[in-house]
C-alpha positions as CSV (number, residue, x, y, z in Angstrom):
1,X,16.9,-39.8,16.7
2,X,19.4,-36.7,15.6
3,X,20.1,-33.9,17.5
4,X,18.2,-31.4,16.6
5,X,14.8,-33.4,16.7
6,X,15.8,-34.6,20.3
7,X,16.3,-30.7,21.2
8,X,13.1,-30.1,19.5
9,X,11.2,-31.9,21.6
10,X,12.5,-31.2,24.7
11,X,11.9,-27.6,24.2
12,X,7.7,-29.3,23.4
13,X,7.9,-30.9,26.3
14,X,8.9,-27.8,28.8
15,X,6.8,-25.6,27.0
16,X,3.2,-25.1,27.5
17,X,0.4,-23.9,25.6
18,X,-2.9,-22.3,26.3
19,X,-5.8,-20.4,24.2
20,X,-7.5,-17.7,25.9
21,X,-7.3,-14.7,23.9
22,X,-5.8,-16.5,21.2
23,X,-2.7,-19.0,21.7
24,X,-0.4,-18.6,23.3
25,X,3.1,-20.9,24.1
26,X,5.3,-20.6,27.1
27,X,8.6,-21.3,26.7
28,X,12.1,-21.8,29.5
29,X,14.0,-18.8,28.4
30,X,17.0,-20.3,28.9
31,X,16.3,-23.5,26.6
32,X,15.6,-20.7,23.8
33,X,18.4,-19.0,24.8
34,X,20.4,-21.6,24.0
35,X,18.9,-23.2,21.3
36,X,17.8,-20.3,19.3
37,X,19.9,-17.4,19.8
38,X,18.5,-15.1,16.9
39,X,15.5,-15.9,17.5
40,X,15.9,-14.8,20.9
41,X,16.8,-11.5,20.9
42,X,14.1,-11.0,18.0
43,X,11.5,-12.1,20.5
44,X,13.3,-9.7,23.1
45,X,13.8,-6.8,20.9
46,X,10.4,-7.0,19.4
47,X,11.9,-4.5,16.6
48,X,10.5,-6.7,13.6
49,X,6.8,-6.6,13.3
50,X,4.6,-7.0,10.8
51,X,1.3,-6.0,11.0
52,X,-2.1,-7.3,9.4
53,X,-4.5,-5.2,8.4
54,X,-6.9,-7.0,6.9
55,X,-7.8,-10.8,6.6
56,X,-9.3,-12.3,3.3
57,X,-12.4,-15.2,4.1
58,X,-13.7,-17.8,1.5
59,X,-16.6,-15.8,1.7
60,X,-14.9,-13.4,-0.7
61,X,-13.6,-15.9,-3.3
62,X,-16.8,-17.1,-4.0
63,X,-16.5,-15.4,-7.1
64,X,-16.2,-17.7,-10.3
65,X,-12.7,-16.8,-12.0
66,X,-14.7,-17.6,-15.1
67,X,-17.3,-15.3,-14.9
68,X,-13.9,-12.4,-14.1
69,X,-12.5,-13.5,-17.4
70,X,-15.2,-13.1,-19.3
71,X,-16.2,-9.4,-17.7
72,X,-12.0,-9.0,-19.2
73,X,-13.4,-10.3,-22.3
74,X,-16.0,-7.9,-23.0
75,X,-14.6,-4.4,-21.0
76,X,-10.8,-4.7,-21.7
77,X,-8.9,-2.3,-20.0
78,X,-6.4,0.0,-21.7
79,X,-3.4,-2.4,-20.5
80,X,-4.9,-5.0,-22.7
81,X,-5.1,-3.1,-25.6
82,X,-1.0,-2.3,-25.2
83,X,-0.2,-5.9,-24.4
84,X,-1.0,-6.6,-27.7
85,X,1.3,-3.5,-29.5
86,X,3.6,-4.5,-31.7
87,X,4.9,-1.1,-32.0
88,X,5.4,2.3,-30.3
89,X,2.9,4.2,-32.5
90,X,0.4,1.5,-32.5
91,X,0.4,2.4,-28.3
92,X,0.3,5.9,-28.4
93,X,-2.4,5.6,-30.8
94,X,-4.4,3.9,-28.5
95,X,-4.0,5.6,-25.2
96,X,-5.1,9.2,-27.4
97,X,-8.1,7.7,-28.1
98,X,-8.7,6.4,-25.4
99,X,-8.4,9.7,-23.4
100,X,-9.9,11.4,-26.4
101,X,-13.4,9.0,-25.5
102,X,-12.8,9.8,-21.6
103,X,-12.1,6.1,-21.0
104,X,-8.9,6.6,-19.2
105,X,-8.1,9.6,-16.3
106,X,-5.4,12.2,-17.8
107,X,-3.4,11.2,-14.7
108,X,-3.0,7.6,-16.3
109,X,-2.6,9.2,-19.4
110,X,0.3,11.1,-18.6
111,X,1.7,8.5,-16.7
112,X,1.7,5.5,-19.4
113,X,2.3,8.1,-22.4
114,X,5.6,8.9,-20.0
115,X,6.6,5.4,-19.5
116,X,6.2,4.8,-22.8
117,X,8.6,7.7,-24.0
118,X,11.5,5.8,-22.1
119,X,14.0,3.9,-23.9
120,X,12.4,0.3,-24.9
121,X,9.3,1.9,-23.2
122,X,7.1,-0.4,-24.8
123,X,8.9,-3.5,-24.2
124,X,9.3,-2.5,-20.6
125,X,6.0,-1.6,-20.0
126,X,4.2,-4.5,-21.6
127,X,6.7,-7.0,-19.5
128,X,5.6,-5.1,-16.1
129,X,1.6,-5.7,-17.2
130,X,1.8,-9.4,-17.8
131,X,3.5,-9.8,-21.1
132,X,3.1,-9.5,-25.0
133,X,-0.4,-10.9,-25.9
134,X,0.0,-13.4,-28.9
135,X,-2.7,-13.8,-31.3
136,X,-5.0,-16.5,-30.1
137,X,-4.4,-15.5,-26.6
138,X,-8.0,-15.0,-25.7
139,X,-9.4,-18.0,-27.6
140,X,-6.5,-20.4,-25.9
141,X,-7.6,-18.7,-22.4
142,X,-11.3,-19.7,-23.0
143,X,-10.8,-22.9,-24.2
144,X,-8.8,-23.8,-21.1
145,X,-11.8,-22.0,-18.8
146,X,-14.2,-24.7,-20.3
């Protein structure tokens, strides 16, 4: 048995561990101290927390990723349409008319007609939405799904 695993389980063994309002371990102090230093003063300085603000269930994955993808299928949104551009004009032409038909908010709009208006806009934008879209894209996607 190495070193550290003996450690290990000496600090097990001196610990102890209880659930009442949740779990919680007791620890020597000084074992940590000397085994874990950083981790340590971490504990002691509590000055990096994280905190959760919401929790995710099964409940709300019982949705069938299939039936998602084909909702994509039949209401693309105007980020699909670009990830299949092959040009600048051919994505300012579609964000116009899309706002023209009120299918996209003039704040999204402005925002996508200005990140487009970068240098390599389009390139840039269509790698931060997922990528070009090759032909077949769609029908490869479904085929998979089956």
């Amino acid at each position: 048995m190495d070193k550290k695993t003996k450690v290990k389980e000496q600090i097990i063994n001196n610990s102890e561990i209880s659930q009442g309002n949740g779990l919680n371990i007791s620890y020597n102090k000084e074992d940590l101290k000397k085994h874990f230093p950083n981790l340590t003063s971490e504990i002691v300085q509590s000055k990096k927390q994280l905190s959760i603000d919401a929790v995710r269930t099964k409940e709300e994955h019982k949705e069938d990723p299939f039936e998602t993808y084909k909702e994509d299928l039949r209401n693309p949104s105007v980020f699909d349409f670009i990830r299949r551009c092959e040009s600048l004009k051919d994505a300012l032409d579609i964000i116009e008319y899309l706002f023209k038909r009120k299918e996209i908010p003039e704040e999204l709009y402005h925002l996508i007609k200005k990140s487009l208006s970068e240098e390599d806009g389009l390139n840039k934008l269509i790698s931060k939405i997922g990528g070009y879209k090759e032909p077949g894209y769609y029908q490869n996607k479904y085929y998979k799904n089956i």
